[in-house]
C-alpha positions as CSV (number, residue, x, y, z in Angstrom):
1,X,-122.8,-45.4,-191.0
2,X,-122.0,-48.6,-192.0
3,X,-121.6,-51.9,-189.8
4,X,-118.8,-53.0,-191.5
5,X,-116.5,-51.0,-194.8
6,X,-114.2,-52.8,-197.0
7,X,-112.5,-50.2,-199.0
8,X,-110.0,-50.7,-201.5
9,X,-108.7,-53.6,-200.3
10,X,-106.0,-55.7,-201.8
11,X,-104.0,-58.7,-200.6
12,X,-101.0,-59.9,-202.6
13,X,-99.1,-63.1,-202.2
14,X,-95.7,-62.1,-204.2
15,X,-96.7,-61.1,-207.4
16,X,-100.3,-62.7,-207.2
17,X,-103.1,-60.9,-206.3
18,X,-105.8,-62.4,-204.6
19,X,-108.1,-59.7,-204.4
20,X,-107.8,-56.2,-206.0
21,X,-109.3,-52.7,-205.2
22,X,-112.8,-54.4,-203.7
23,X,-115.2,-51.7,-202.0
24,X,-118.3,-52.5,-200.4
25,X,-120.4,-52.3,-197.1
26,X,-122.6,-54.4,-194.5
27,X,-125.6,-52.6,-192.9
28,X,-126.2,-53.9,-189.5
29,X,-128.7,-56.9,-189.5
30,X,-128.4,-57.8,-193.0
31,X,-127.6,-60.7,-194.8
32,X,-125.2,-60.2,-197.6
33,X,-123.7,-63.2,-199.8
34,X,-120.4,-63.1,-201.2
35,X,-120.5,-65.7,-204.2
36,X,-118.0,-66.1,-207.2
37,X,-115.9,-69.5,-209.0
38,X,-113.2,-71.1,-207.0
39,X,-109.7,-69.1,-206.8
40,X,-112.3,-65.8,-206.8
41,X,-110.8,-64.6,-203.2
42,X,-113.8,-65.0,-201.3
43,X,-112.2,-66.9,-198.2
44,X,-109.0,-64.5,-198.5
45,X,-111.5,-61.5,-197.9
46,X,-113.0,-63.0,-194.9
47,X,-109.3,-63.6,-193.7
48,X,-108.5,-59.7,-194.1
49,X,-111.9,-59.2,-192.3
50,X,-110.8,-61.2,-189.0
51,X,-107.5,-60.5,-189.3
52,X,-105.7,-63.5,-190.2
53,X,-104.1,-61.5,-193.0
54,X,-103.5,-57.9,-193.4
55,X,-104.7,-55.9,-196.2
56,X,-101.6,-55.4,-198.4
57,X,-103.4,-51.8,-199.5
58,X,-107.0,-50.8,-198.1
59,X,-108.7,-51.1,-195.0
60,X,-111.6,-52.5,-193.1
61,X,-113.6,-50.1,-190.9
62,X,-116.1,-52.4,-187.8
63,X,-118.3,-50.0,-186.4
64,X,-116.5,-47.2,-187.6
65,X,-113.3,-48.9,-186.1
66,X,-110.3,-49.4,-188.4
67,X,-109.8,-53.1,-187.3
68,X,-107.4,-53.8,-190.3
69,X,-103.7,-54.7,-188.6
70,X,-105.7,-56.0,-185.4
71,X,-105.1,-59.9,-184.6
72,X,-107.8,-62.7,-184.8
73,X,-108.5,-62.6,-180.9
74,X,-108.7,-58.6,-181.2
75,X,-111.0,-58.6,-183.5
76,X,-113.0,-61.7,-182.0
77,X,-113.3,-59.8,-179.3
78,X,-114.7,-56.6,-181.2
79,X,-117.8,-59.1,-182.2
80,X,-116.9,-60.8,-185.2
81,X,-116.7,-64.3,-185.4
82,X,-116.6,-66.9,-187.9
83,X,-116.4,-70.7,-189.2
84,X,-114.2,-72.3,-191.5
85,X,-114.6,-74.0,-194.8
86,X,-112.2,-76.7,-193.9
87,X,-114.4,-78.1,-190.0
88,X,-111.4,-78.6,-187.5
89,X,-113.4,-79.5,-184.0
90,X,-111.8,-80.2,-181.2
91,X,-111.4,-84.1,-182.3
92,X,-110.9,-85.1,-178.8
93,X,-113.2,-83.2,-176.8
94,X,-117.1,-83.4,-176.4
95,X,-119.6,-81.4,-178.1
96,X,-120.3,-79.5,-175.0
97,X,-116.7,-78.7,-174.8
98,X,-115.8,-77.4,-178.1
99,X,-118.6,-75.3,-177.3
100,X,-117.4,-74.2,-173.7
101,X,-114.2,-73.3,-174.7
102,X,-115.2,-70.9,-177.6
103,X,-117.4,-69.3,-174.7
104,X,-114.4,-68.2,-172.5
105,X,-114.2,-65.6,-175.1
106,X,-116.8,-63.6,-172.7
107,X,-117.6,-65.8,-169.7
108,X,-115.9,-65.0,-166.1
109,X,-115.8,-68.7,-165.3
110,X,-116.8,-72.2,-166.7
111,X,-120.1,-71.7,-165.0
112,X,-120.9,-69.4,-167.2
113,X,-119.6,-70.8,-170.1
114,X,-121.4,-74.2,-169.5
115,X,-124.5,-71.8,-170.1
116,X,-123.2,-69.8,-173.2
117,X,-122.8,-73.2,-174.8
118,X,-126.0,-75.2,-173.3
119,X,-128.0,-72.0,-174.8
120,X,-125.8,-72.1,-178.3
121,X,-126.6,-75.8,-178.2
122,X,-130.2,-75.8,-178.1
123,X,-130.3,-73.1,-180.5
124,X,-128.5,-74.7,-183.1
125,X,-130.6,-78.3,-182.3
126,X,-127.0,-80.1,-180.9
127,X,-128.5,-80.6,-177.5
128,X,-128.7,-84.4,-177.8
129,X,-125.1,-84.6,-179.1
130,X,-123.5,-82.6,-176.2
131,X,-121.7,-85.4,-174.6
132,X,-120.4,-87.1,-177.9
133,X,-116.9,-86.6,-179.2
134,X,-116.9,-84.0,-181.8
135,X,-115.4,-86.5,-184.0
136,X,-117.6,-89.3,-184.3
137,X,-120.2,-86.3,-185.8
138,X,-121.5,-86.8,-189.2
139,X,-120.5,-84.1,-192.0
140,X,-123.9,-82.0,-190.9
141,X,-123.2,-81.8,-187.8
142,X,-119.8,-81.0,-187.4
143,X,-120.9,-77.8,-189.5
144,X,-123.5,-77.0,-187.6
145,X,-120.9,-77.1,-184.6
146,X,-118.3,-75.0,-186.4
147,X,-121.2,-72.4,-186.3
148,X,-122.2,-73.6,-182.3
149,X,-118.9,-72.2,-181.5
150,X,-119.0,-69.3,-183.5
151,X,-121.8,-68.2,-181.7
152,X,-120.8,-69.0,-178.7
153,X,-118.5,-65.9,-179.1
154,X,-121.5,-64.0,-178.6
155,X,-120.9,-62.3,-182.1
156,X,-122.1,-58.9,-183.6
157,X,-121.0,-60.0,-187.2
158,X,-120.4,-63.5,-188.1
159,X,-119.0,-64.5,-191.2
160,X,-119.7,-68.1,-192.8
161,X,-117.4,-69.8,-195.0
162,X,-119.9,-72.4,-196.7
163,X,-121.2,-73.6,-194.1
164,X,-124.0,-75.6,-196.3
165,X,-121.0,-77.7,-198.5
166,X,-121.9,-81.1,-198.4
167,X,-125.0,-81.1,-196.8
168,X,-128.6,-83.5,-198.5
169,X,-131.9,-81.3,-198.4
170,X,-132.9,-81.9,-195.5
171,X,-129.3,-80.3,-194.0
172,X,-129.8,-77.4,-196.2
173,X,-133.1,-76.9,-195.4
174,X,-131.7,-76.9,-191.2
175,X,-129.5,-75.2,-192.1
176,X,-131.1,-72.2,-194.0
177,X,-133.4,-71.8,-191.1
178,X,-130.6,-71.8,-188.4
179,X,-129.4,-68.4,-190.8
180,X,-132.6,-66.9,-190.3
181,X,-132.7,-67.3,-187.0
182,X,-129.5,-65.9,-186.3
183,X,-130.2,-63.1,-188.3
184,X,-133.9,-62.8,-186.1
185,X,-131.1,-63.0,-182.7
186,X,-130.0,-59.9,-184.1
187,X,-127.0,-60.7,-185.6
188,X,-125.5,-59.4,-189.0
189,X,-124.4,-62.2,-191.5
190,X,-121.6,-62.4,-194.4
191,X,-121.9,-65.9,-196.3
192,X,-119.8,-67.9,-198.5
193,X,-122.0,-70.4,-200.3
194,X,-122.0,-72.2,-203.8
195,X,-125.7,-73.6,-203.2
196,X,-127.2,-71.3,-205.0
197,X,-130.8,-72.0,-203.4
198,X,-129.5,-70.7,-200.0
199,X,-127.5,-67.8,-201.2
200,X,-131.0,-66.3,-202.9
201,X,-133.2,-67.8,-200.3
202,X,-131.3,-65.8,-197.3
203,X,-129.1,-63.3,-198.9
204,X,-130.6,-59.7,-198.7
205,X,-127.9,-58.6,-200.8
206,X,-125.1,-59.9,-203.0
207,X,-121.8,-59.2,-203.8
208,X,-120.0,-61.2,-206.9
209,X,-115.7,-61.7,-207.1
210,X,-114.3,-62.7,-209.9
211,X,-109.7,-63.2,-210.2
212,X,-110.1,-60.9,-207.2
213,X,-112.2,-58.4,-208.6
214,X,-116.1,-57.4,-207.4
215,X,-117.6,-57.7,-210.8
216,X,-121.2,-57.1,-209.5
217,X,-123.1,-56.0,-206.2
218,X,-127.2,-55.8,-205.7
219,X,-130.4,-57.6,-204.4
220,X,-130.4,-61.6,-205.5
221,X,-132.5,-60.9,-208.4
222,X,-130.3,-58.2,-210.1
223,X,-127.5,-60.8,-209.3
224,X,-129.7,-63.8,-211.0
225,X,-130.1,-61.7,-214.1
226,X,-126.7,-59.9,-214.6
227,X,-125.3,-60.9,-217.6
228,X,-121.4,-60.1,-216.4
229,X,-122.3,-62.5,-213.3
230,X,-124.1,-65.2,-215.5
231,X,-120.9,-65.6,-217.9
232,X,-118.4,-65.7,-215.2
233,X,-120.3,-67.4,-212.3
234,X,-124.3,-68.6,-212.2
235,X,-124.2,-70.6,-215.4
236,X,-121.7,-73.4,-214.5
237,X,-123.3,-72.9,-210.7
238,X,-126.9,-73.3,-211.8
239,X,-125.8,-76.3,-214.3
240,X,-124.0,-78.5,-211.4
């Protein structure tokens, strides 16, 4: 059975549709990339998945689960967590703490929280920031928080909403192996990403949206070499 099915699902805002009819699966610990132009409906797909909107037709099945209709925290809860393309840490609050408070998702008390994060920090090599505000962070590091507390919800599925934008080489190249190792933890991964280097460096699979629609699905080098996904998509990426 499937880790996660998306089938046939829609999302209109009035007359606009965001995304149409798009059918596809996630096979527990897999990467799978979800690439297309701006205005595609990438991000509005990860919001049906964890709930922030509901499928105007379709549904989306977790573990067999119908967890379309549930809310965010419900479906948090379930094991699926994500970041956020826009990073919105806790301005005011340390490292640590942005951290801790994502934790209270599963820990009894801030004992155990305080470890959830500690162990999310030093996985994600933020260790030596823990006591700094979260906003005096540079750009990589607030991302690499916005995944910190992601994990820290101790996460079955976690979706990333380009989580590499912005980022030099040496960020990226962090970065990619941060992935891999969550994936190595276990964990099954959906990414957002225009970088095209990461998405076929770490993707297992890809899926392609295009207005809404999935114009193309497959392993990173029948994606590469699609001429429907060239046209619309990989020509202007590969050229910026």
């Amino acid at each position: 059975m499937p880790f996660l099915e998306i089938k046939n699902v829609s999302r209109f805002f009035g007359g606009l549709a965001a995304i149409k009819s798009v059918s596809f699966e996630i096979n527990k610990g897999e990467i799978l990339g979800l690439i297309g132009p701006n205005g595609a409906g990438k991000t509005t797909l990860f919001n049906v998945v964890n709930g922030f909107y509901h499928p105007s037709r379709g549904e989306v099945s977790f573990r067999t689960e119908r967890i379309s209709g549930l809310k965010p925290h419900q479906i948090c809860r379930r094991g699926i967590a994500r970041t956020f393309q826009v990073v919105k840490p806790l301005q005011r609050m340390s490292v640590l703490d942005n951290v801790v408070a994502s934790a209270f998702l599963r820990a009894k008390d801030r004992a155990e929280a305080l470890g959830i994060a500690n162990d999310v920090l030093d996985f994600t090599g933020l260790a030596d920031d823990r006591d700094v505000l979260s906003k005096g962070l540079p750009l990589g590091k607030r991302k690499r928080l916005e995944i910190a507390r992601a994990l820290a919800t101790r996460p079955e599925l976690l979706l990333l909403d380009e989580s590499f934008a912005g980022l030099n080489p040496a960020e990226l190249d962090a970065s990619i192996g941060i992935v891999r190792k969550i994936r190595e933890q276990g964990i099954t991964i959906m990414i957002i990403e225009h970088h095209m280097k990461v998405i076929m460096a770490i993707s297992d699979r890809i899926v392609v949206l295009n207005y809404g629609e999935k114009i193309a699905e497959g392993a990173p080098l029948e994606i590469r070499n699609n001429p429907q996904v060239v046209e619309a998509y990989l020509g202007e990426a590969q050229s910026a």
